[in-house]
C-alpha positions in Angstrom: 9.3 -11.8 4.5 7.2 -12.9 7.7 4.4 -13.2 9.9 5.4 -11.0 13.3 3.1 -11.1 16.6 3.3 -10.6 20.3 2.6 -8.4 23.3 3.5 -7.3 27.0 1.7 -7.0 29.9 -0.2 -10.4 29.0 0.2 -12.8 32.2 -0.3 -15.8 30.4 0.6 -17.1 27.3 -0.9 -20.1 26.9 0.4 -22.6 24.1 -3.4 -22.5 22.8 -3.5 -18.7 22.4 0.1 -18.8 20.6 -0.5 -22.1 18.3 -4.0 -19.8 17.1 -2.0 -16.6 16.3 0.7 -18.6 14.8 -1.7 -20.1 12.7 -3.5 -17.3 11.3 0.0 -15.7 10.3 1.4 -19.1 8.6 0.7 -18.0 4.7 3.1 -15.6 5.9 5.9 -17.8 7.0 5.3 -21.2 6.0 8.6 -22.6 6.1 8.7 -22.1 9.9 7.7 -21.1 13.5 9.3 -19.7 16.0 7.8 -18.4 19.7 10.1 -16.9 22.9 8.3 -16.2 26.1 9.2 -14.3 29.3 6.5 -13.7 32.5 5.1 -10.6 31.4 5.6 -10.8 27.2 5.9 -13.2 24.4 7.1 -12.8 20.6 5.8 -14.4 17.9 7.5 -15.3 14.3 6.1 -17.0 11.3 9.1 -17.6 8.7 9.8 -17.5 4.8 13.5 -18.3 4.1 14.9 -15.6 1.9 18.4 -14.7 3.4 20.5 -17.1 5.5 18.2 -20.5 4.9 20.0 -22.3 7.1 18.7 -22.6 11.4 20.8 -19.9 12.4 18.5 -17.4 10.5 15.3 -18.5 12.9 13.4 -16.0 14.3 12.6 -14.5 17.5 16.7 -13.6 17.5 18.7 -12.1 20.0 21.6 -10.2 20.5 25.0 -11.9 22.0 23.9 -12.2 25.6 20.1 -13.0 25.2 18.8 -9.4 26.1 17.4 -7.9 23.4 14.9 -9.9 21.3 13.5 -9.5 17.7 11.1 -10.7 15.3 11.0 -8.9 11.9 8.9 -8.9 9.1 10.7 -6.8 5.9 14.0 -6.9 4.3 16.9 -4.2 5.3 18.6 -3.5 2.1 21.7 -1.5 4.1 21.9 -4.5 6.3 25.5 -5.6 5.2 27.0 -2.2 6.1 25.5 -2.0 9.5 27.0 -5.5 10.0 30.4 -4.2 9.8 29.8 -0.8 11.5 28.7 -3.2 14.3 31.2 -5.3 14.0 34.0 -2.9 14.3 32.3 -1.8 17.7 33.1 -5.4 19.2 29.4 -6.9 17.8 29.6 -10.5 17.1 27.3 -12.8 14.8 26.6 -16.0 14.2 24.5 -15.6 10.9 24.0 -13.9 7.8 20.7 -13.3 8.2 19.8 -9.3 7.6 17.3 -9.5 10.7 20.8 -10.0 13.0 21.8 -6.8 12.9 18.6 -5.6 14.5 18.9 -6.6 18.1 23.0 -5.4 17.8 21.6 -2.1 16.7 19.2 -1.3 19.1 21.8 -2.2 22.0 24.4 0.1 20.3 21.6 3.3 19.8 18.5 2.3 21.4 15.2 3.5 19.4 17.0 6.0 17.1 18.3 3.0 15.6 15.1 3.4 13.6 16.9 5.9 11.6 19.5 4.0 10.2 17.6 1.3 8.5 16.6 1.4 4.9 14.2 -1.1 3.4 10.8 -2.6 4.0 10.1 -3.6 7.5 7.5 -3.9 10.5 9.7 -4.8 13.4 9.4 -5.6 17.2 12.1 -5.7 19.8 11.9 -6.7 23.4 14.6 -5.6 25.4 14.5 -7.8 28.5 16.7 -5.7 30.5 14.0 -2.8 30.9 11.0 -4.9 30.6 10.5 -2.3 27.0 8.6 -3.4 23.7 9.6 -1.2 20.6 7.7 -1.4 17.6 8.7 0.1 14.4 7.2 0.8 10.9 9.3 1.8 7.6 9.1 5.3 6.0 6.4 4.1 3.3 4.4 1.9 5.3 5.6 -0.9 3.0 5.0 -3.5 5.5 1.9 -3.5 8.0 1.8 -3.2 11.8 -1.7 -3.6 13.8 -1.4 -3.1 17.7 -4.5 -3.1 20.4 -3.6 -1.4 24.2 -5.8 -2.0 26.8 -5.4 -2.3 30.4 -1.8 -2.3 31.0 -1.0 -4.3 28.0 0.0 -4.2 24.2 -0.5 -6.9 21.7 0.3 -6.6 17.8 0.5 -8.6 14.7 0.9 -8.1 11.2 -2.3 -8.7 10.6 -5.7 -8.1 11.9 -6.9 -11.8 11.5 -4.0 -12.8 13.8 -4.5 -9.5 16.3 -8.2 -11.0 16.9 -7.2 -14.4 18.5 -5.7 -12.7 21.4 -7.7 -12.3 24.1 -9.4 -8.4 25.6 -9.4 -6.8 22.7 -12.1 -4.6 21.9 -14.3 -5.5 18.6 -17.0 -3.4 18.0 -16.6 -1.5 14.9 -16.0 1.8 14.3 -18.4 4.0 13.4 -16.2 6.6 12.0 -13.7 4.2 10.2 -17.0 2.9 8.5 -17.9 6.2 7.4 -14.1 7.0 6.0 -14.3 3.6 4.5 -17.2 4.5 2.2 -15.3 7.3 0.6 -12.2 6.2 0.4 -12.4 2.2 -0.2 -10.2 1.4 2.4 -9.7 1.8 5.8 -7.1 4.9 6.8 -4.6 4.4 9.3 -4.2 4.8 12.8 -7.8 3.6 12.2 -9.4 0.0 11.5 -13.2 -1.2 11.7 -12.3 -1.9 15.0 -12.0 0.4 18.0 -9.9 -1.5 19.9 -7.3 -2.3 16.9 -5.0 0.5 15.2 -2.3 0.9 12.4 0.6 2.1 13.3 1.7 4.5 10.5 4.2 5.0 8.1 7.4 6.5 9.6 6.5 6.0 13.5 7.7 4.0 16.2 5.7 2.8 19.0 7.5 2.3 22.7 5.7 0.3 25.9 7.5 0.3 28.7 7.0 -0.1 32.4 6.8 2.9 35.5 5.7 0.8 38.1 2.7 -1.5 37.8 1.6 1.0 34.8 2.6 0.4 31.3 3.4 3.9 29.6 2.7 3.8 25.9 4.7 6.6 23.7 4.1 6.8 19.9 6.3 8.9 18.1 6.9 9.9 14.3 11.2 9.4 13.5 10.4 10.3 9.8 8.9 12.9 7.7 9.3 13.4 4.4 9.6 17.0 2.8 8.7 18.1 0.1 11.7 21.2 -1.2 11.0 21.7 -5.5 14.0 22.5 -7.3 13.3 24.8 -9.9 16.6 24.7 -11.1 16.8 21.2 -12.4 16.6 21.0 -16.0 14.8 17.7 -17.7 17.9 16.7 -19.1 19.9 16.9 -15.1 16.9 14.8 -13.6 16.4 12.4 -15.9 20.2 11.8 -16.0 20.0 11.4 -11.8 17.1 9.2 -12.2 19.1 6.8 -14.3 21.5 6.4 -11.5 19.5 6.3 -8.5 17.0 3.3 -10.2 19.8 1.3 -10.9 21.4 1.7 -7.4 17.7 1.1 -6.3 17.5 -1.9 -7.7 20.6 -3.3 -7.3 20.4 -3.0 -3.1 17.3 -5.4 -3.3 18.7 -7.8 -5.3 20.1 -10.2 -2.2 18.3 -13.1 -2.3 18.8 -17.1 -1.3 16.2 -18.5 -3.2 14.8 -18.1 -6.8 14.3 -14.0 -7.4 12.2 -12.8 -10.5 10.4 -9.0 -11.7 6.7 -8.4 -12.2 6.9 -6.7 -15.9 3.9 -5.6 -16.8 5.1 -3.7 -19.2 4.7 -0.5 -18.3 7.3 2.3 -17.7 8.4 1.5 -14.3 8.1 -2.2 -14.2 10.4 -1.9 -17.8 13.1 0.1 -15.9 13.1 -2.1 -12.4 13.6 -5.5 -15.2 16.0 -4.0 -17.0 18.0 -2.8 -14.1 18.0 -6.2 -12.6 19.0 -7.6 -16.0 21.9 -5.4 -16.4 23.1 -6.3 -12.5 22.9 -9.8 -12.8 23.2 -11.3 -16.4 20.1 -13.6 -16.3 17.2 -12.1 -14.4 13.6 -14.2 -15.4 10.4 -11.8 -15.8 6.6 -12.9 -15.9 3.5 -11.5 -17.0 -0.1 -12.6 -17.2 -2.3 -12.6 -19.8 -6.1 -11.6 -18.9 -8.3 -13.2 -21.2 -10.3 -9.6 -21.4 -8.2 -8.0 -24.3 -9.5 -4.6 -23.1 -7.3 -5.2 -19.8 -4.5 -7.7 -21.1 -1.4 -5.9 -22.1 1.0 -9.0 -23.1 2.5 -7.2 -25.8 3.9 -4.2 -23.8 5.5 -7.0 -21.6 6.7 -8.7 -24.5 7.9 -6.4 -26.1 9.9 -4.9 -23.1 11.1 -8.0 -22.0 13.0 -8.8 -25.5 14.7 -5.4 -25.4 15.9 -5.9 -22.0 16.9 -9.4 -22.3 15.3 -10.9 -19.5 14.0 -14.7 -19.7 10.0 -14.3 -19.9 6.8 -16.2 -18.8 3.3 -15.3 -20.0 1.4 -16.8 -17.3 -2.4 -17.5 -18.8 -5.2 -16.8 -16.6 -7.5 -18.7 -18.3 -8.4 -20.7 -14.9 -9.0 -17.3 -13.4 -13.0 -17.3 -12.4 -14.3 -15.1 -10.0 -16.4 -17.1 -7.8 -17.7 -16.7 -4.9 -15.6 -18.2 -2.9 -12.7 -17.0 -4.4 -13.3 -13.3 -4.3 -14.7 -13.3 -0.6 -11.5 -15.4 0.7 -9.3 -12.3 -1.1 -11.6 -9.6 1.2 -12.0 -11.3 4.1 -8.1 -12.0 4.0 -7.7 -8.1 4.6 -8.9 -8.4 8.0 -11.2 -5.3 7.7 -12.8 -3.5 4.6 -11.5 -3.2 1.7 -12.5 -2.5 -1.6 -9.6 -2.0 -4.8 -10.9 -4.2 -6.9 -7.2 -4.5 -8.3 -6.3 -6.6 -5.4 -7.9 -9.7 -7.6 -5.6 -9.3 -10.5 -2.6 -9.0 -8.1 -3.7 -11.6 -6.0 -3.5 -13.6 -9.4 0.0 -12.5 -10.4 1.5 -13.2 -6.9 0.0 -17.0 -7.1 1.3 -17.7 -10.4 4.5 -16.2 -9.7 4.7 -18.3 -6.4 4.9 -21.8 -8.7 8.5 -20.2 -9.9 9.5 -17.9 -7.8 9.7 -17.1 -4.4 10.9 -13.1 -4.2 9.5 -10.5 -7.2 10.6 -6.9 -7.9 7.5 -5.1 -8.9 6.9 -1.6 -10.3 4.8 0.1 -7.7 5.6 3.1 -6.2 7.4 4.9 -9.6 4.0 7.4 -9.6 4.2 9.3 -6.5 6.8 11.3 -6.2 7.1 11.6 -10.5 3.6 12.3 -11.3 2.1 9.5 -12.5 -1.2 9.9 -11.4 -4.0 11.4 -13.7 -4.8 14.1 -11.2 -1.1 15.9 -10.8 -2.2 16.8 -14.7 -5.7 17.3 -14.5 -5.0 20.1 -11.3 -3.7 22.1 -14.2 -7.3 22.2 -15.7 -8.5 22.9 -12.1 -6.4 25.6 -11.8 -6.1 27.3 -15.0 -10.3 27.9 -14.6 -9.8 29.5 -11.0 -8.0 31.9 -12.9 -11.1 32.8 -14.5 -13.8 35.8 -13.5 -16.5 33.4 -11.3 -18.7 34.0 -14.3 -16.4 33.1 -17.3 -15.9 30.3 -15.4 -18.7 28.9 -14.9 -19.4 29.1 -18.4 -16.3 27.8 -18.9 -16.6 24.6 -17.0 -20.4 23.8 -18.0 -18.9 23.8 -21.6 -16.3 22.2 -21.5 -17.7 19.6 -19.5 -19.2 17.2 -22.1 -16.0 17.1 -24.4 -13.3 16.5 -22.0 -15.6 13.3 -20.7 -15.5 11.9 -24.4 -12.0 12.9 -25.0 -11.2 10.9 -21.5 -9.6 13.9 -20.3 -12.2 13.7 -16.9 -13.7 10.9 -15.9 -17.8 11.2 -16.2 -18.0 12.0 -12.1 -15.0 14.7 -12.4 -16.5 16.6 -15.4 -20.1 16.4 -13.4 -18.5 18.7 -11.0 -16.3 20.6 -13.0 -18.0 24.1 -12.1 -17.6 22.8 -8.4 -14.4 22.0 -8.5 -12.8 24.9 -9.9 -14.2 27.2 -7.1 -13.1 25.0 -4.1 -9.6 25.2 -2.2 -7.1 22.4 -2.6 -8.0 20.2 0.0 -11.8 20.1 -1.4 -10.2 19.9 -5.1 -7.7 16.6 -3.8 -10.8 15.1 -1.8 -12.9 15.2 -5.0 -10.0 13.3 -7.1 -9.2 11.2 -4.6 -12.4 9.6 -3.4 -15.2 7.5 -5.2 -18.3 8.9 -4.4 -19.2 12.7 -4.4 -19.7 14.1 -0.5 -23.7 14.1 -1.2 -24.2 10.8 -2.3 -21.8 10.1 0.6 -24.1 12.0 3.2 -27.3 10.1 1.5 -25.3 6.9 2.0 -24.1 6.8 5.7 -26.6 7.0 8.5 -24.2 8.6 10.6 -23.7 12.4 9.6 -22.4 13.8 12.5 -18.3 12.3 12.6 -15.4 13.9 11.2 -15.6 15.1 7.5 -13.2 12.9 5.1 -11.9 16.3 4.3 -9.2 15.9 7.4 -7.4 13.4 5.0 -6.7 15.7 2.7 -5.7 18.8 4.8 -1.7 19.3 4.9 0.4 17.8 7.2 3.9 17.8 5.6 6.4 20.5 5.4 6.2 21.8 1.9 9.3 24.5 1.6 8.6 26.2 -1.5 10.0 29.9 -2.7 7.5 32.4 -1.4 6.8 33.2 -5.2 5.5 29.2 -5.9 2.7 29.3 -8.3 -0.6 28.1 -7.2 -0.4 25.1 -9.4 3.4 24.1 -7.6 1.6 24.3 -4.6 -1.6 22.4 -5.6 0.9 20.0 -7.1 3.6 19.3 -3.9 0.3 18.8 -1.8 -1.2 16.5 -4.1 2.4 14.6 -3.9 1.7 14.5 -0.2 -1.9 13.2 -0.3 -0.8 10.0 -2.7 2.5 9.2 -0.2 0.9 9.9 3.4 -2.8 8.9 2.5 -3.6 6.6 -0.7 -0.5 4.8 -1.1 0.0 3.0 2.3 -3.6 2.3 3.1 -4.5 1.1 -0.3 -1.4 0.3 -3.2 1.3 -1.0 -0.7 -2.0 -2.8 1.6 -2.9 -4.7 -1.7 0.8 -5.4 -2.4 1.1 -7.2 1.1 -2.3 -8.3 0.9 -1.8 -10.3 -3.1 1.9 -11.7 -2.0 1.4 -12.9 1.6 -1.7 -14.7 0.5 0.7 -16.9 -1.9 3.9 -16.8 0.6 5.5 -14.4 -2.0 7.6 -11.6 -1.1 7.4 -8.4 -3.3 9.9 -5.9 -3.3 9.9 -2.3 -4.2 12.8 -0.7 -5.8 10.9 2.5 -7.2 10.3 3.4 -3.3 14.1 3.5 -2.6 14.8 6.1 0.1 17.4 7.9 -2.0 15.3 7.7 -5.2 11.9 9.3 -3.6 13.2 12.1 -1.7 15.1 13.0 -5.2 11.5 12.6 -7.0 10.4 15.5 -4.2 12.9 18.1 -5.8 10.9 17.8 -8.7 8.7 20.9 -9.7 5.9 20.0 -11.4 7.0 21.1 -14.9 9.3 18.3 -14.6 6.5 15.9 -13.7 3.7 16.7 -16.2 3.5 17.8 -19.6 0.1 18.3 -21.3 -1.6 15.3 -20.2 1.3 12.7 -19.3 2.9 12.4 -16.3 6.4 11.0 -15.3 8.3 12.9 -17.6 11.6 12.3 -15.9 11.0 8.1 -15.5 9.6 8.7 -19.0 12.8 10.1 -20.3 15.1 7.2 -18.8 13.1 4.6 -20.4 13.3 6.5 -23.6 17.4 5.7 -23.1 17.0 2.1 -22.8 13.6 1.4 -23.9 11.2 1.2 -27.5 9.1 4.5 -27.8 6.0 2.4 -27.4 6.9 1.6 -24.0 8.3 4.5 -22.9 5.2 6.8 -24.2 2.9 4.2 -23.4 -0.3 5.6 -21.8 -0.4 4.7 -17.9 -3.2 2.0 -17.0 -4.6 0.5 -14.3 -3.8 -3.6 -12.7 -7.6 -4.2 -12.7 -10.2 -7.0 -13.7 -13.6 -6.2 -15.5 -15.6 -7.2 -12.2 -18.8 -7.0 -14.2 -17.5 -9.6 -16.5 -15.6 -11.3 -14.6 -18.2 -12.9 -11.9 -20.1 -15.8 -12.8 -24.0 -16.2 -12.1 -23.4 -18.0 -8.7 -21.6 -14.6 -7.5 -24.2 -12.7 -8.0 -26.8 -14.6 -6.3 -24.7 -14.5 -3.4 -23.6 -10.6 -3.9 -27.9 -10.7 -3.1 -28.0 -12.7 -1.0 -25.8 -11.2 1.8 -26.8 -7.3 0.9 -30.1 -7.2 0.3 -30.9 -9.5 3.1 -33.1 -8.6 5.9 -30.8 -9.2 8.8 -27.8 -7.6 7.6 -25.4 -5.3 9.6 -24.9 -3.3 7.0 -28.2 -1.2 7.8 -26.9 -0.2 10.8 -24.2 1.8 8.9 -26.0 2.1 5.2 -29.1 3.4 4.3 -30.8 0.9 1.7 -32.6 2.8 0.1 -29.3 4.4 -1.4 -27.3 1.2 -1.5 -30.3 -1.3 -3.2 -30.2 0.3 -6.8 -26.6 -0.2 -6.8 -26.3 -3.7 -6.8 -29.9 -4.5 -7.9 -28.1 -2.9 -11.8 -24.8 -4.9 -10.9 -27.2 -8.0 -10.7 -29.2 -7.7 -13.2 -26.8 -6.2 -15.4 -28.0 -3.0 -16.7 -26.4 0.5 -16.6 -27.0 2.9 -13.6 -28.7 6.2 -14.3 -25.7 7.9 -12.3 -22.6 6.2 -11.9 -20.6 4.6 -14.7 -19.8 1.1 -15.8 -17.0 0.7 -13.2 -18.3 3.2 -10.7 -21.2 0.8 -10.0 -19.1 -2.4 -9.2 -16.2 -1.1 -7.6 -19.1 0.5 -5.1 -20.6 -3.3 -5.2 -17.1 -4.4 -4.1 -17.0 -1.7 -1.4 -20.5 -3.0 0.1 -20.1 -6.5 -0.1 -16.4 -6.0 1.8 -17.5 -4.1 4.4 -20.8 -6.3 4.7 -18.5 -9.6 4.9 -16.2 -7.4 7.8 -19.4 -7.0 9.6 -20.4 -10.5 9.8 -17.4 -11.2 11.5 -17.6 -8.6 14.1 
């Protein structure tokens, strides 16, 4: 895992400029630097030793004759097979680094190398030859990739922070990146707050190259995933394939140089990526953290787990954990832009603690996607089961119903407020109302600016979804509510926090559950095989129940979170005033106050909001002071 940066088309690359980008990218790589420079281009490379230790594993890297260059930020799991592929075609090496094969596989197949690769990765490669810079991203969007293009040239980094100390880039923020930001919590890609700054996505590669004196930028996507139910497969069949393909998941990202442990939180997929490792090595150590919160702290799942498996455990106590000042805005201002899953403060946590014994974790994320972990793949069955309904038995229907399914926890508070609403909207309106944090009228109260594009475009279709022509409307709602969670929530937000937590601590985190082989089996699931009454992951579910006690395998799913409102001290929340309600604050360029003031005026003062719940009201907190810290920057 590393820091990657660079460009072409800059003229100068002056040691200043490189020594300020290098810099800003060190938590990445602390253990070293590395910098290659032509007339026209530069690559930049901030290292953590995980595979080949030893000099010969340095970054930038190059192919036999010096001219094709790489820096790479990742891990490619299939990198000992390509080795020898290469190597039959007359490819020599001098390391066993994984990033060697890179620069060897580009001169062998040029960009469609892209499409051999499996793993985690953000790469760059600079093929001297034809004056080209290639930038590529992994299928997930595991690993980031910022780039700015302006006047005949292209810079990029991994992160934001380190994309801003090169010079000509455009800063002001984006209006309509701001006004996606306030529904979503985070910033979607190809956007940032900036206008002159983009993501490149999940699944696309990015080529600059030269005609002439003008540099000809081509983005491209090499990877879409499809989504093709089986309805064939019987619980019994999948669950038995899912056995095989975690373990062969796991066991490909098991290569490591240094010290290697698993994030076990206890719950179902974190229990089967432990107990995987365990099985393939013998001796694999797992670590938890207890939160001194008991509503939040789930040490005996871990426990529990961990003793079945056999793995050697650490409780980590996060009795020192305080959220200060200080210590929360460092975490968002780390993101480089907005910001605002307030879970990133618990994994932050993990990832430091784990850093003082470990240097690479497995960690459970990713298992919900393509299995149907999430509580909306079963509450679109609610949804779905009242369009049914006569408009006016509906309504009835809903209104009723309301009340008791908030109590039972069946819909959160805001869901069952909208119930009626919900169940006489199309699927993109139904996925935007699970999938965002405020409702689109206290959104349009909220933002000043009500003329961009609606947040709705996030949650049209995009993906091929082959299903039989006869596909029930709940299969359908289901595979594009599959396709909302891979394409829109899970890069931008889970896998940004994952990088975001571990980087900060110079720890790499790997992520077995989003194997290649594994998710595109978890898309030939139908949603009967996903979701049964009110519990998702009924394939995962049934593995664990092989391997696993029946109080970890049923055990209800729950969020990685910290009780902000309790969590804070006193000093936090004078400066949570401080900076929002000030006078001069960017923020009411974007934000009306008036909407925004009762918000953290009842966070403050700690007393319930008449309209948004408990956590509603600091997670928006959170979101405010984020985007409010961003601003200050700009």
């Amino acid at each position: 895992m590393c820091g990657i940066a660079g460009w072409i088309g800059v003229r100068s690359s002056s040691p200043q400029i490189v020594e300020r980008v290098a810099r800003a990218l060190r938590h990445r790589g602390p253990d070293a630097t590395g910098v290659k420079s032509w007339d026209d281009a530069t690559l930049i490379h901030t290292r953590l030793s995980i595979i080949d230790l030893s000099p010969t594993g340095a970054q930038p890297m190059a192919n036999e004759d010096g001219t094709i260059w790489t820096v790479f930020n990742g891990e490619i799991y299939n990198h000992r097979q390509l080795r020898q592929d290469l190597a039959a075609r007359g490819h020599r090496f001098v390391s066993r680094s994984d990033t060697e094969v890179l620069p060897h596989l580009y001169e062998e197949y040029g960009p469609a190398m892209v499409e051999k690769l499996r793993g985690m990765f953000a790469v760059a490669i600079y093929d001297t030859r034809r004056r080209k810079l290639l930038l590529l991203r992994d299928r997930f969007g595991i690993k980031p990739l910022f780039y700015s293009a302006a006047a005949n040239q292209l810079m990029f980094a991994s992160e934001i922070h380190a994309l801003r100390q090169m010079p000509g880039i455009d800063e002001t923020p984006d209006r309509q990146a701001i006004f996606d930001f306030a529904a979503l919590f985070f910033v979607p890609a190809p956007q940032t707050l900036y206008r002159g700054i983009r993501a490149l996505c999940p699944g696309e590669l990015l080529e600059a190259e030269w005609e002439g004196e003008r540099l000809r930028l081509t983005i491209r996507r090499y990877h879409r995933w499809k989504l093709q139910p089986n309805d064939g497969l019987s619980l019994a069949e999948a669950t038995e394939e899912a056995n095989g393909l975690i373990g062969q998941a796991v066991g490909r990202q098991l290569e490591s140089d240094v010290p290697l442990g698993t994030l076990l939180s206890g719950g179902v997929d974190s229990s089967l990526v432990t107990l995987a490792a365990q099985r393939a090595t013998g001796g694999v150590r797992s670590f938890n953290v207890r939160f001194g919160d008991a509503e939040y702290d789930e040490t005996w799942a871990a426990v529990e787990a961990a003793r079945c498996v056999g793995s050697d455990h650490t409780t980590l106590e996060m009795d020192s954990f305080r959220g200060t000042w200080d210590h929360i805005t460092s975490i968002l201002l780390q993101a480089g832009q907005p910001y605002a899953d307030t879970s990133v403060f618990a994994a932050s946590a993990v990832c430091e603690f784990m850093r003082q014994h470990v240097k690479v974790a497995l960690s459970g994320d990713g298992g919900d996607e393509g299995f149907g972990g999430y509580g909306s793949f079963w509450r679109i069955g609610l949804i779905t089961g009242l369009q049914s309904l006569p408009a006016g038995l509906r309504t009835m229907v809903a209104r009723g119903l309301a009340p008791g399914l908030s109590r039972l926890g069946v819909f959160p508070s805001r869901y069952c407020e909208r119930l009626n609403e919900l169940s006489a909207t199309d699927d993109a309106g139904i996925l935007q109302s699970l999938d965002s944090w405020i409702r689109p009228r206290e959104h349009v109260q909220l933002c000043r600016d009500t003329g961009l594009l609606p947040i709705r475009r996030w949650f049209e279709p995009q993906w091929e979804h082959a299903l039989p022509p006869n596909a029930s409307r709940l299969e359908r709602l289901s595979a594009h509510a599959t396709e909302v969670k891979m394409r829109l929530r899970l890069p931008n937000d889970y896998l940004f926090k994952v990088d975001l937590a571990s980087m900060r601590s110079s720890l790499e985190v790997r992520v077995p559950m989003l194997d290649e082989d594994l998710v595109q089996f978890g898309l030939t699931l139908p949603h009967r095989l996903k979701v049964r009454r009110r519990t998702g992951k009924q394939v995962l579910r049934g593995v664990a129940r092989r391997h696993l006690p029946p109080r970890i395998a049923d055990k209800k799913k729950s969020g990685f979170g910290v009780p902000v409102d309790r969590w804070v001290d006193d000093d936090f929340k004078t400066g949570l005033r401080e900076l929002l309600l000030g006078s001069d604050l960017p923020l009411q360029d974007y934000f009306r106050r008036e909407a925004y003031e009762p918000v953290v005026t009842a966070f403050c003062e700690n007393r319930p909001h008449p309209a948004i719940s408990r956590g509603g009201l600091y997670e928006r907190v959170i979101m405010l002071l984020s985007l409010a810290l961003a601003l200050r920057r700009c």
